[in-house]
ZATI-33616 format. One line per field, with one value per residue: residue number from 1; x, y, z of N, C-alpha, C in turn; chain. Coordinates in nm, 2 decimals, decimal comma. Layout:
BEGIN
num <- (NUM|...)
nu <- (X|...)
nv <- (Y|...)
nw <- (Z|...)
cau <- (X|...)
cav <- (Y|...)
caw <- (Z|...)
cu <- (X|...)
cv <- (Y|...)
cw <- (Z|...)
chaine <- (A|...)
//
This chain:
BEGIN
num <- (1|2|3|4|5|6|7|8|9|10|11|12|13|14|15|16|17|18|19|20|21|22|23|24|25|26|27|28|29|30|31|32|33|34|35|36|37|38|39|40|41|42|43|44|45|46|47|48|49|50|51|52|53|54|55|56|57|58|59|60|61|62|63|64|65|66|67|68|69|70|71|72|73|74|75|76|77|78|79|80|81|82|83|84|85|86|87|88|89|90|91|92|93|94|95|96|97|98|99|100|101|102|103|104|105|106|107|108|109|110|111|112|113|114|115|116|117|118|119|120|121|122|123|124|125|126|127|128|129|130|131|132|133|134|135|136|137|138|139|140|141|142|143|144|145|146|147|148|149|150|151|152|153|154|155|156|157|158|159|160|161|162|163|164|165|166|167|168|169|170|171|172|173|174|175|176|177|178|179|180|181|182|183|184|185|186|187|188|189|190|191|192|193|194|195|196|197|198|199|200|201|202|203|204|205|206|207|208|209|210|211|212|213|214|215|216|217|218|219|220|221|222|223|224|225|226|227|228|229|230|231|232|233|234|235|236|237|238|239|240|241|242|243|244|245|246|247|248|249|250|251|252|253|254|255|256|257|258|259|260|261|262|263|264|265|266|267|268|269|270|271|272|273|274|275|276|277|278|279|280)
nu <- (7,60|7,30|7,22|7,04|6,95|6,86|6,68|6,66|6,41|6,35|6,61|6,81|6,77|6,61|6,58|6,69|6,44|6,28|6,22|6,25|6,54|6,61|6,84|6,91|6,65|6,70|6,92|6,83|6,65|6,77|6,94|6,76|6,65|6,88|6,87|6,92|6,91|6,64|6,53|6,28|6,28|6,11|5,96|5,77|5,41|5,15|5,01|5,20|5,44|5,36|5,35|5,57|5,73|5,70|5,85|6,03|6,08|6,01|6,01|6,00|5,85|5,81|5,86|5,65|5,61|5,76|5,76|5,52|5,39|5,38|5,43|5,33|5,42|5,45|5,14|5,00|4,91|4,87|5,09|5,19|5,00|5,04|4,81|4,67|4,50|4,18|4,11|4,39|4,45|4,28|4,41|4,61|4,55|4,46|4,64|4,81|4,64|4,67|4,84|4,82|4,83|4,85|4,78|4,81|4,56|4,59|4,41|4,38|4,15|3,95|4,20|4,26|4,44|4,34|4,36|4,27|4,19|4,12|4,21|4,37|4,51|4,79|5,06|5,30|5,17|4,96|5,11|5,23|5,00|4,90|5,10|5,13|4,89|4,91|5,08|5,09|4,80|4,67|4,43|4,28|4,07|3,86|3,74|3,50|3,61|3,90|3,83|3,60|3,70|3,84|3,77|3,83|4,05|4,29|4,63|4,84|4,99|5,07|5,30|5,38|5,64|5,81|6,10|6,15|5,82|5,75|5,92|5,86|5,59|5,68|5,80|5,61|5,46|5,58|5,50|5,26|5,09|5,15|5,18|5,42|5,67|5,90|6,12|6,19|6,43|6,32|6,39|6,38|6,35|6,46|6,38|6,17|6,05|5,96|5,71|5,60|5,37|5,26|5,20|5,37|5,48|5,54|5,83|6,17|6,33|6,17|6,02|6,23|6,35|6,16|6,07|6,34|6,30|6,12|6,22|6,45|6,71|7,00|7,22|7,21|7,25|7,22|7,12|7,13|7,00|6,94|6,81|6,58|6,69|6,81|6,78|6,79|7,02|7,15|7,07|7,19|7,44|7,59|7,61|7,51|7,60|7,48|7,63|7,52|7,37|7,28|7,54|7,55|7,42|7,63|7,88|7,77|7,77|7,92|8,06|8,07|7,88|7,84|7,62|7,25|7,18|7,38|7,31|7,40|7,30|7,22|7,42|7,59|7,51|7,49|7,73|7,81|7,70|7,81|8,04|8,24|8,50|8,38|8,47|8,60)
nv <- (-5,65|-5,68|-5,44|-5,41|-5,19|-5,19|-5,07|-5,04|-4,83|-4,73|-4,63|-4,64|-4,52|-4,35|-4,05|-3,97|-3,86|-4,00|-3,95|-3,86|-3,69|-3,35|-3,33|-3,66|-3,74|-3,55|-3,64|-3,92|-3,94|-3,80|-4,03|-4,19|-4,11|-4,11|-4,33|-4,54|-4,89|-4,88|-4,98|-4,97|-5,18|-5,27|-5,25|-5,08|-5,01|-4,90|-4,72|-4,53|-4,53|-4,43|-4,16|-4,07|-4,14|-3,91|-3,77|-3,85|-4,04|-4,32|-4,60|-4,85|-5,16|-5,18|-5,32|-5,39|-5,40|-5,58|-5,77|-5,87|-5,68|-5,67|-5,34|-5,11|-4,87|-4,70|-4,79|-4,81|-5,02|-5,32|-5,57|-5,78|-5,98|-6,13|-6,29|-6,37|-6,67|-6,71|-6,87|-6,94|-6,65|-6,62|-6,80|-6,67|-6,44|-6,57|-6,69|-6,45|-6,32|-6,49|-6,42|-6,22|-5,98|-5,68|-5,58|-5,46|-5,46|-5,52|-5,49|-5,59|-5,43|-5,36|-5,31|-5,10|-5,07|-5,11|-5,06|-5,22|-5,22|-5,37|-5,26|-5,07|-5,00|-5,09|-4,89|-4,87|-4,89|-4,73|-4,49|-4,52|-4,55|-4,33|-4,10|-4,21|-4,11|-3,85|-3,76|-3,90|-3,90|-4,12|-4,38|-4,55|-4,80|-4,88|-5,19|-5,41|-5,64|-5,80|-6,03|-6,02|-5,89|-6,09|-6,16|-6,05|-6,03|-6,05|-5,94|-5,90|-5,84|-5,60|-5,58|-5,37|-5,34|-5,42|-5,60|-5,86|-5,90|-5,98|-6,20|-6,47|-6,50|-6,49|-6,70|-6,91|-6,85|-6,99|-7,20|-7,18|-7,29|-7,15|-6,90|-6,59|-6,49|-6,19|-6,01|-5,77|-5,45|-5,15|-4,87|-4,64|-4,59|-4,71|-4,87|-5,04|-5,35|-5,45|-5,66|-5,87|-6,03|-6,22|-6,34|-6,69|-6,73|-6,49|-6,25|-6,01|-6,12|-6,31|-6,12|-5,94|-6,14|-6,18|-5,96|-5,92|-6,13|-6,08|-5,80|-5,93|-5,89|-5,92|-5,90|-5,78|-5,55|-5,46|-5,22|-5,13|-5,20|-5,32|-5,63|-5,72|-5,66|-5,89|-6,15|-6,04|-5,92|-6,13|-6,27|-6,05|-5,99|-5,80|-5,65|-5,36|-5,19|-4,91|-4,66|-4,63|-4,87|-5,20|-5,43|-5,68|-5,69|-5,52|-5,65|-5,90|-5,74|-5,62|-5,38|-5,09|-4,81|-4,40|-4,31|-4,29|-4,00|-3,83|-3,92|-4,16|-4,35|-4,24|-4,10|-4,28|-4,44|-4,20|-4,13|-4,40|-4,38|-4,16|-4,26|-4,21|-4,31|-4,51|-4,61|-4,38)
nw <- (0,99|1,15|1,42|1,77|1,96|2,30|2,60|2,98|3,22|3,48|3,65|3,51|3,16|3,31|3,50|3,87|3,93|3,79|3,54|3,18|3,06|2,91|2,74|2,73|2,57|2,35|2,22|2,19|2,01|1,81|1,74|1,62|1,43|1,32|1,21|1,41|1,53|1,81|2,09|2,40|2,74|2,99|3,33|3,37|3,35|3,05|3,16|3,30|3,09|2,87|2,90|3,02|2,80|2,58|2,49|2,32|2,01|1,94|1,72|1,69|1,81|2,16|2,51|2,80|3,15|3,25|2,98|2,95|2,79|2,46|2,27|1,94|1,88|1,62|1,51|1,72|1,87|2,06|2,02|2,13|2,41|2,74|2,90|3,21|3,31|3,44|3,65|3,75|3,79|4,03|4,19|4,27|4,38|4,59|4,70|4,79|4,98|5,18|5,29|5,39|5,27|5,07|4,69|4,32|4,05|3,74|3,44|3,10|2,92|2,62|2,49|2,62|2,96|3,31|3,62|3,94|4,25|4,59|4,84|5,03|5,27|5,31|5,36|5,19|4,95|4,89|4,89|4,66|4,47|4,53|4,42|4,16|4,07|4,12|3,93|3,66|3,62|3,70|3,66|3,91|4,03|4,33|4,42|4,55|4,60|4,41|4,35|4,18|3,96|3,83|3,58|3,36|3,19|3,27|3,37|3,53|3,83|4,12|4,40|4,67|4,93|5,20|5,23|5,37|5,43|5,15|5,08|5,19|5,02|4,78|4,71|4,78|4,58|4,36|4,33|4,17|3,90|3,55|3,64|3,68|3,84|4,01|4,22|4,28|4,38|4,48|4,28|4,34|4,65|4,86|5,08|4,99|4,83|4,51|4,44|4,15|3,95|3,70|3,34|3,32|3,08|2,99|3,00|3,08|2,90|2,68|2,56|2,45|2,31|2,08|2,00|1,84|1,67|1,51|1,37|1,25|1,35|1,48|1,63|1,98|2,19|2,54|2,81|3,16|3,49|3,73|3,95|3,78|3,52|3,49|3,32|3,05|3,02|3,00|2,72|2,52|2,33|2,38|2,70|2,88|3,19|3,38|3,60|3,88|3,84|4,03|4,21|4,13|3,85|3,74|3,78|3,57|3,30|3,01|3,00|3,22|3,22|3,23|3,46|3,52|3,58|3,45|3,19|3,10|2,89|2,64|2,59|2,51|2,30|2,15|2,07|1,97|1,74|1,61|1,57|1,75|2,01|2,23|2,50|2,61)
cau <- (7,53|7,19|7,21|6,94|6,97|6,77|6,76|6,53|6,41|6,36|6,77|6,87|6,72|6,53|6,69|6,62|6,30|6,17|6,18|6,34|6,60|6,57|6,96|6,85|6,55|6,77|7,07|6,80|6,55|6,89|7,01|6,66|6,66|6,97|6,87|6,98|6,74|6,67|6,38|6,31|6,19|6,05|5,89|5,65|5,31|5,18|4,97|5,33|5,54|5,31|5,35|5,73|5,81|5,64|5,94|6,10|6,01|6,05|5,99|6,01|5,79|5,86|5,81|5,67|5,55|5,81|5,78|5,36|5,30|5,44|5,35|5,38|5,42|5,37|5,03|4,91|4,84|4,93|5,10|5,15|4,96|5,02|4,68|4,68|4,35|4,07|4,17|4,52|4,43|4,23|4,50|4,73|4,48|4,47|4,77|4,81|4,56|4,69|4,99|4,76|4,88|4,74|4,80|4,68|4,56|4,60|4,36|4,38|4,00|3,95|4,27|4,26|4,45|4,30|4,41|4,20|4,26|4,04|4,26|4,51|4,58|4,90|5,14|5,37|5,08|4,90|5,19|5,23|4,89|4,88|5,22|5,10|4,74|4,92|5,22|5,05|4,72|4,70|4,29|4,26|3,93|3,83|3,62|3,48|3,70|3,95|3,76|3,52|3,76|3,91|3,78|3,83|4,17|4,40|4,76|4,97|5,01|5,19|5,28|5,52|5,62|5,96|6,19|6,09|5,73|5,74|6,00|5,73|5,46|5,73|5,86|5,49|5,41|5,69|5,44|5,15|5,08|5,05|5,21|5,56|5,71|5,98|6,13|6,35|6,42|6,22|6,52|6,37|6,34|6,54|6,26|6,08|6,07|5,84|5,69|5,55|5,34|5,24|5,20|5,47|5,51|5,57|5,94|6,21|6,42|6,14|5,98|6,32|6,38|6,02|6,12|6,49|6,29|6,02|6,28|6,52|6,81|7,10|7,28|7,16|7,33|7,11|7,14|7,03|7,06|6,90|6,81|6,51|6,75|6,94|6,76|6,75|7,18|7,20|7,09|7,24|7,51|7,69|7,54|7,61|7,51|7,50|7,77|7,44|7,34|7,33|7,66|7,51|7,43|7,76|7,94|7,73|7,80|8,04|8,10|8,01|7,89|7,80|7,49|7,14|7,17|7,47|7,23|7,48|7,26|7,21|7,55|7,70|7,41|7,53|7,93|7,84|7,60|7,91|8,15|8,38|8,54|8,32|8,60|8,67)
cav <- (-5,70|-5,55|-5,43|-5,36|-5,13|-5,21|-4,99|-5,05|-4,72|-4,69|-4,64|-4,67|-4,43|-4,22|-3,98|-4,00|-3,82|-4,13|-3,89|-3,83|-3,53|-3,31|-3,39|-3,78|-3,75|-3,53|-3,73|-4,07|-3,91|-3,83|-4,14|-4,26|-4,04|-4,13|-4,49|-4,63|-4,90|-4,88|-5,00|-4,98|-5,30|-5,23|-5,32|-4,98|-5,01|-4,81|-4,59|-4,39|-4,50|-4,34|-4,00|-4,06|-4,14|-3,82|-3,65|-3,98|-4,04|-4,46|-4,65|-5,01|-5,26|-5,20|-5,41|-5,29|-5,45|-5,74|-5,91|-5,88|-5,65|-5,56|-5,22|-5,09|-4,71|-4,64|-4,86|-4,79|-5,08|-5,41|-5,65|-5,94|-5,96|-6,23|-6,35|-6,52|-6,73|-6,65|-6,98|-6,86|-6,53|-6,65|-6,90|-6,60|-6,38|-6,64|-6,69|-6,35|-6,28|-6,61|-6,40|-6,06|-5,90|-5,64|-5,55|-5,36|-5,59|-5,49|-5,63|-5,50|-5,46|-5,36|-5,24|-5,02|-5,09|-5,06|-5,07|-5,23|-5,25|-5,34|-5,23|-4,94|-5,01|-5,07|-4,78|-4,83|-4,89|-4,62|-4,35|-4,56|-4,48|-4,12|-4,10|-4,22|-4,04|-3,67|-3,76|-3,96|-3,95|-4,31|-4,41|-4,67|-4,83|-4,99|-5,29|-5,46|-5,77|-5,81|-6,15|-6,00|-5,92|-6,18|-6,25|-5,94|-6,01|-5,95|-5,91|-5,81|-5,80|-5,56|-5,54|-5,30|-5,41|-5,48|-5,75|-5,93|-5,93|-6,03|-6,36|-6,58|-6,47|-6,49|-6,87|-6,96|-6,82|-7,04|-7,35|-7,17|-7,31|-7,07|-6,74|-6,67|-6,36|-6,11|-5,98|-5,66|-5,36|-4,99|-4,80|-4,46|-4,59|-4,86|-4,93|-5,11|-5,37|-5,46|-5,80|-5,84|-6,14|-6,30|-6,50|-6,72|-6,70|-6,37|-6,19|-5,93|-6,18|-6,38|-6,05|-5,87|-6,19|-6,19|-5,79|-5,95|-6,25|-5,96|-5,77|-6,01|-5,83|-6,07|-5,88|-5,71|-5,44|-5,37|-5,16|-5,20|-5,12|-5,38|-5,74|-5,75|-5,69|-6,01|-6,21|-6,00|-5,89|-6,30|-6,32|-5,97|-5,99|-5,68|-5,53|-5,25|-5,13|-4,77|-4,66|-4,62|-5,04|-5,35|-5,49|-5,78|-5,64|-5,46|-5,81|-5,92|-5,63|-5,60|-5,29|-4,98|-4,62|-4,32|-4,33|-4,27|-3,84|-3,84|-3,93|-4,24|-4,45|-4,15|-4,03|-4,34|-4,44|-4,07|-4,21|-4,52|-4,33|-4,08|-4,32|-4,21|-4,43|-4,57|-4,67|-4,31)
caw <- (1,11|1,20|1,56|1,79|2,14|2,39|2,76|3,05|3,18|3,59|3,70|3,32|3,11|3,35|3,61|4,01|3,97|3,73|3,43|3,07|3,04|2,81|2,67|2,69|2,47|2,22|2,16|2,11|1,90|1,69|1,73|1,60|1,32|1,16|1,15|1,51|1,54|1,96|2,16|2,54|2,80|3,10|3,44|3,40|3,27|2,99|3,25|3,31|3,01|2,72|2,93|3,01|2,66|2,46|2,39|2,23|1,86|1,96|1,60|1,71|1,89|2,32|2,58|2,95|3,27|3,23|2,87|2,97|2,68|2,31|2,19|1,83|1,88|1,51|1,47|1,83|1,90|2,08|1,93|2,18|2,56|2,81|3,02|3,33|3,30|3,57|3,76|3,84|3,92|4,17|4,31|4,31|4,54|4,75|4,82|4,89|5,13|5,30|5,33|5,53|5,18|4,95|4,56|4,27|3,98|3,62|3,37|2,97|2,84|2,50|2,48|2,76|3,08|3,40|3,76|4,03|4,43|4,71|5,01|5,04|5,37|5,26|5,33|5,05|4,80|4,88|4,82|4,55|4,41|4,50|4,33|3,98|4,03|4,13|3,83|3,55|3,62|3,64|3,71|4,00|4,05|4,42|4,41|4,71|4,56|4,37|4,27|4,09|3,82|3,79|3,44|3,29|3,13|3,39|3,30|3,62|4,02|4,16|4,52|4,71|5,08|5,30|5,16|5,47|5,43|5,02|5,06|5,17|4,94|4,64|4,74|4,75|4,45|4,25|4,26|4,08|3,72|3,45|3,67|3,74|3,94|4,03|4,32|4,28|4,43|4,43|4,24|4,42|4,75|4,91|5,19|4,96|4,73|4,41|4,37|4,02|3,93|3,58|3,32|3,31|2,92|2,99|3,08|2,99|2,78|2,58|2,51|2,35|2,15|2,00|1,90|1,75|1,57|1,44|1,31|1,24|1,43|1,44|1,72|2,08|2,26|2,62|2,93|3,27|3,63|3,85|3,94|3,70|3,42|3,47|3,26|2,96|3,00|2,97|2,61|2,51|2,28|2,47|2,82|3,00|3,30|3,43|3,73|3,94|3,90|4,14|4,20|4,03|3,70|3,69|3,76|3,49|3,22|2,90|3,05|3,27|3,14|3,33|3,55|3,48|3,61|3,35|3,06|3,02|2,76|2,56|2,57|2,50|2,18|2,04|2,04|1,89|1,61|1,54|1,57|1,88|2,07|2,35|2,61|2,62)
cu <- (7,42|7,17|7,04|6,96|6,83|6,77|6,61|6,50|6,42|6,55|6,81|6,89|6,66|6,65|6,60|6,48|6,19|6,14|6,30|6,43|6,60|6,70|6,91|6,77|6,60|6,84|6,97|6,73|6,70|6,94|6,89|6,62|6,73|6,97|6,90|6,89|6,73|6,48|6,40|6,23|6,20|5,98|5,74|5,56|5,25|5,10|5,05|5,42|5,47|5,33|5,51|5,84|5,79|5,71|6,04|6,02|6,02|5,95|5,94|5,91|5,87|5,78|5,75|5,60|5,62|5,82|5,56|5,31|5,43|5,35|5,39|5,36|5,35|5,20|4,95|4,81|4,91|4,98|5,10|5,09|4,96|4,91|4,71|4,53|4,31|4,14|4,32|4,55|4,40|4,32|4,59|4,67|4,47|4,51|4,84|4,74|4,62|4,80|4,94|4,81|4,79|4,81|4,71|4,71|4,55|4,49|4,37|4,24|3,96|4,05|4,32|4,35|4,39|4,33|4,27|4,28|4,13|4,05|4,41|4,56|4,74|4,96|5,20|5,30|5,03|5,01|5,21|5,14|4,91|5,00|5,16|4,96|4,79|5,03|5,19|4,92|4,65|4,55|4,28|4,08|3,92|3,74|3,61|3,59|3,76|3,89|3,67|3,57|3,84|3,91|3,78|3,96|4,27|4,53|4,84|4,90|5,09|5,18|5,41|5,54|5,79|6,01|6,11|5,95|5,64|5,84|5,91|5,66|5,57|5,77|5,68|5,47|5,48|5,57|5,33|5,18|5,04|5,13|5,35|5,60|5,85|5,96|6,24|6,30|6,38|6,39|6,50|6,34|6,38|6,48|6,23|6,11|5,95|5,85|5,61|5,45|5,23|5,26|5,35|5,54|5,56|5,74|6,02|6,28|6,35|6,11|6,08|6,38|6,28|6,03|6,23|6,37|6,17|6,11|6,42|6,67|6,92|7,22|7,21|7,23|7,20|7,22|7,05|7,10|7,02|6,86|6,71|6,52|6,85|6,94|6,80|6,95|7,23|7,19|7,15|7,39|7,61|7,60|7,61|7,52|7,58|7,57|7,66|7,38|7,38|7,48|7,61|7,49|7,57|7,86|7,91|7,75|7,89|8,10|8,02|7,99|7,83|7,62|7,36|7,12|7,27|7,42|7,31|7,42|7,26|7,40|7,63|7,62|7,46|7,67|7,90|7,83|7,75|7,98|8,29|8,37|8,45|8,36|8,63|8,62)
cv <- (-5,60|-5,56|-5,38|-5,32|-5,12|-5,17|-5,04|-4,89|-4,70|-4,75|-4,64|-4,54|-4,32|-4,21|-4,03|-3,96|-3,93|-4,04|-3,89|-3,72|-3,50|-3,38|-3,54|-3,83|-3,67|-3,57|-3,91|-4,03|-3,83|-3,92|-4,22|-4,22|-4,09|-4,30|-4,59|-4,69|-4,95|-4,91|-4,96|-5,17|-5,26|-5,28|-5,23|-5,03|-4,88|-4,69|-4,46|-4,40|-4,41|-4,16|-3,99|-4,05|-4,04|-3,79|-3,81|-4,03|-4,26|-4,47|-4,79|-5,01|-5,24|-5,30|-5,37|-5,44|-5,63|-5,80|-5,90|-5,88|-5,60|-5,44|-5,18|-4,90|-4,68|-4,71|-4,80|-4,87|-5,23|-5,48|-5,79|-5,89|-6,09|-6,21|-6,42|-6,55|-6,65|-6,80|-6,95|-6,78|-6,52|-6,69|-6,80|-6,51|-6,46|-6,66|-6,53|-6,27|-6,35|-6,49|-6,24|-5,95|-5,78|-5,60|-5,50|-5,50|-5,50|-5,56|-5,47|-5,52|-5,36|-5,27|-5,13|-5,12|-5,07|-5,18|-5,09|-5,21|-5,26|-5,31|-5,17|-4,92|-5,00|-4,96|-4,74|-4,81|-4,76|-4,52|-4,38|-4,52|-4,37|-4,10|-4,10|-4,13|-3,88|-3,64|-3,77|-3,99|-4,10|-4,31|-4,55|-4,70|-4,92|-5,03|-5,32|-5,59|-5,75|-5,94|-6,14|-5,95|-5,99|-6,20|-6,13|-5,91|-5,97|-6,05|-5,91|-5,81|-5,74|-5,55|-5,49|-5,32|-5,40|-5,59|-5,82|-5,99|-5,98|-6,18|-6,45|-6,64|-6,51|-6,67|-6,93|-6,93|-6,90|-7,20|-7,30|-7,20|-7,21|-6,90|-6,74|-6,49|-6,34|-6,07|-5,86|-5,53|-5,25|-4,92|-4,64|-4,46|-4,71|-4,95|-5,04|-5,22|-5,45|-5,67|-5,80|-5,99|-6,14|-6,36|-6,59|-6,76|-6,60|-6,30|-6,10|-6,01|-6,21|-6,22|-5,94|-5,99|-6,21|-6,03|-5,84|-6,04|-6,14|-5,84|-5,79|-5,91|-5,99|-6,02|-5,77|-5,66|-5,39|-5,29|-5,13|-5,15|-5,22|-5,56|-5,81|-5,72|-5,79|-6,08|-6,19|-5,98|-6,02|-6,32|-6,17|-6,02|-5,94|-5,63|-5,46|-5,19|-5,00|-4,74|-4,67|-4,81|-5,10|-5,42|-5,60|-5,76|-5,58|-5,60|-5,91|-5,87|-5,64|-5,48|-5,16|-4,85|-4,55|-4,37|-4,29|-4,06|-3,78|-3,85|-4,03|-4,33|-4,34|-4,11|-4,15|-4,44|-4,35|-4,09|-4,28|-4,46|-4,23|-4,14|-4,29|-4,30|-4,46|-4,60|-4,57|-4,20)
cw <- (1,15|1,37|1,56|1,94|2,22|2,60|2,83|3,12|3,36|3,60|3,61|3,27|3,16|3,45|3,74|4,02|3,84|3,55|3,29|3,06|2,95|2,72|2,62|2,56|2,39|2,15|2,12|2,01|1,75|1,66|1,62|1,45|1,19|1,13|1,28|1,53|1,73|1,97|2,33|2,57|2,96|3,20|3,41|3,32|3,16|3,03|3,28|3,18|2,88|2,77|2,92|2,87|2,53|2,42|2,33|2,11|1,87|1,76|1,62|1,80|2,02|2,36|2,73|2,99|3,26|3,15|2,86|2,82|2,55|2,29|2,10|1,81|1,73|1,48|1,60|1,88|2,00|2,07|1,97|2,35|2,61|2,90|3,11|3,31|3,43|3,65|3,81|3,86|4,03|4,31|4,35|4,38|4,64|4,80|4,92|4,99|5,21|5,38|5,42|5,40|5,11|4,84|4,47|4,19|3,90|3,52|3,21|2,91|2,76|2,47|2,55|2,92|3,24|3,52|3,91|4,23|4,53|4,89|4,94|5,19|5,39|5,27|5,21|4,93|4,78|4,89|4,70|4,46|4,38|4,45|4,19|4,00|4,01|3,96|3,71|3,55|3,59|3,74|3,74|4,03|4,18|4,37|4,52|4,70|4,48|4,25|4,16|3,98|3,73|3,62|3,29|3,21|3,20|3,37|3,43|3,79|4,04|4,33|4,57|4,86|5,13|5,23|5,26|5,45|5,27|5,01|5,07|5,09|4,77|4,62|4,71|4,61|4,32|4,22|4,19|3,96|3,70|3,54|3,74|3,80|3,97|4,11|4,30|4,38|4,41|4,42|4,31|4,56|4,79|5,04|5,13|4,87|4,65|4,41|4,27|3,98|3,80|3,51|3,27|3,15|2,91|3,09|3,01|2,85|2,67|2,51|2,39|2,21|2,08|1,94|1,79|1,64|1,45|1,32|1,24|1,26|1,47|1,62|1,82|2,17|2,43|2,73|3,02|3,41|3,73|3,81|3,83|3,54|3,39|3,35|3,08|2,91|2,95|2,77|2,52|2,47|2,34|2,57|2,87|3,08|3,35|3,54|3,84|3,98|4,00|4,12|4,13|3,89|3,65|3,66|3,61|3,30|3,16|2,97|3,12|3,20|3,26|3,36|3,47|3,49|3,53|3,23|3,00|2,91|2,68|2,51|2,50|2,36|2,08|1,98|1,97|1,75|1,56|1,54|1,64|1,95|2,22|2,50|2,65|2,77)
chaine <- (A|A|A|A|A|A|A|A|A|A|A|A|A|A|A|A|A|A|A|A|A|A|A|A|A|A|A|A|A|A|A|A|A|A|A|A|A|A|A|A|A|A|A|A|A|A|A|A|A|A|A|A|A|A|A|A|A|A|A|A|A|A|A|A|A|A|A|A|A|A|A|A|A|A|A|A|A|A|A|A|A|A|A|A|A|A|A|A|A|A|A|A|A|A|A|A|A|A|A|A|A|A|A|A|A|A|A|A|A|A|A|A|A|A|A|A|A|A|A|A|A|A|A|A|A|A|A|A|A|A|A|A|A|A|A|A|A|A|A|A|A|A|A|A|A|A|A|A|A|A|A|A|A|A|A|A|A|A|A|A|A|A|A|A|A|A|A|A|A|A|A|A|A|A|A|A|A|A|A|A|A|A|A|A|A|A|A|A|A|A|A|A|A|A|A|A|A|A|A|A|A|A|A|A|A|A|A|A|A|A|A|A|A|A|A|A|A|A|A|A|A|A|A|A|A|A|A|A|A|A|A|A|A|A|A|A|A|A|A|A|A|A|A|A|A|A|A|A|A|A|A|A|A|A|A|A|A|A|A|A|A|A|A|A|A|A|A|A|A|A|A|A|A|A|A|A|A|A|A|A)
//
């Protein structure tokens, strides 16, 4: 049976401060070594995951920002990218201005990602920014409009806000053609929570079985911590969710392992790979 492990990384894989431990990234890059074949899938973009993941030797095709994008670590290149056309970009700024909103926009051009925004008014966004600019040097560009890039290949909305003040804007958002969206929670601050919006071709599930059908993987082992791992625990052979997850994911779960500050996916990757008992 050819397995394939698959972790998501905010609450999962990374600890509270959003990062890799050093233990973590020892016990996978052994695991990876002796043949374990493991991927990640991810909400992050690859503005923070190419920095977060240096000390991990990854081999396989990942997924970030939802199912959005494949990346082929050894080729260094892309392999699959979801588009929202320029006409449902549009409809989806519209709707969120309707809504007094603001967000950054993502667009991928020539390979390159880049991060627009024309209002940081926004409290949450704007720590949000200066967060990734002081951490990952992550390069934001204001425009007067957001419109004007519309046609620039744009991949991704993100907006961070109050549950309250994203339900609206997420219910509206269910009738656009062509773009589909997530609602979960900020795993490092419980204030907030993330709305995500794209193309609706694009998510965690199709994106890990387009890795399985690529590598023709017959069986999927993931792990997960939150509501924007549901989808993906569903076609997952075996999940497990970390002691730290949503009561909902745990509910969901073949089983629980230690937390994400425990180094439980690592720890419990390095059992399998030596062959101790897992239950233990």
């Amino acid at each position: 049976m050819k397995k394939l492990y698959v972790s998501d990384l905010d609450g999962t894989l990374l600890n509270q401060r959003g990062d890799i431990s050093a233990k973590t990234a020892e016990k996978l890059n052994i695991c990876i070594k002796e043949g374990m074949a493991f991927t990640i899938n991810t909400a992050r973009s690859p503005a923070t995951v190419f920095t977060i993941m240096e000390l991990v030797n990854l081999r396989l095709p990942f997924a970030m920002m939802n199912g959005v994008l494949i990346y082929d670590p050894v080729q260094k290149e892309y392999q699959q990218v979801h588009y929202l056309s320029r006409e449902t970009a549009m409809v989806v700024l519209g709707i969120i201005k309707l809504h007094k909103l603001q967000c950054f926009m993502h667009t991928l051009e020539d390979g390159k990602m880049c991060s627009y925004y024309d209002s940081v008014e926004s409290r949450s966004l704007n720590k949000f920014r200066n967060e990734r600019i002081m951490k990952y040097d992550q390069v934001f560009t204001e425009v007067d409009d957001l419109s004007i890039c519309a046609d620039r290949g744009v991949i991704h909305f993100c907006l961070r806000e109050r549950r309250e003040l994203l339900e609206g804007l997420y219910r509206d958002l269910q009738a656009v053609k062509g773009a589909g969206a997530v609602l979960y929670e900020d795993v490092y601050n419980e204030e907030w929570m993330f709305l995500e919006i794209y193309s609706d071709k694009a998510s965690k599930s199709i994106a890990l079985n387009t890795i399985k059908e690529w590598g023709n993987y017959d069986y999927l082992i993931g792990f997960g911590d939150s509501t924007n791992d549901r989808e993906m625990f569903q076609i997952c052979d075996e999940s497990y969710a970390v002691s730290n997850a949503t009561q909902e994911i745990q509910d969901l779960a073949t089983g629980i392992i230690p937390g994400n500050e425990d180094d439980g996916v690592a720890r419990y990757l390095y059992k399998v790979l030596r062959g101790i008992r897992t239950d233990l």
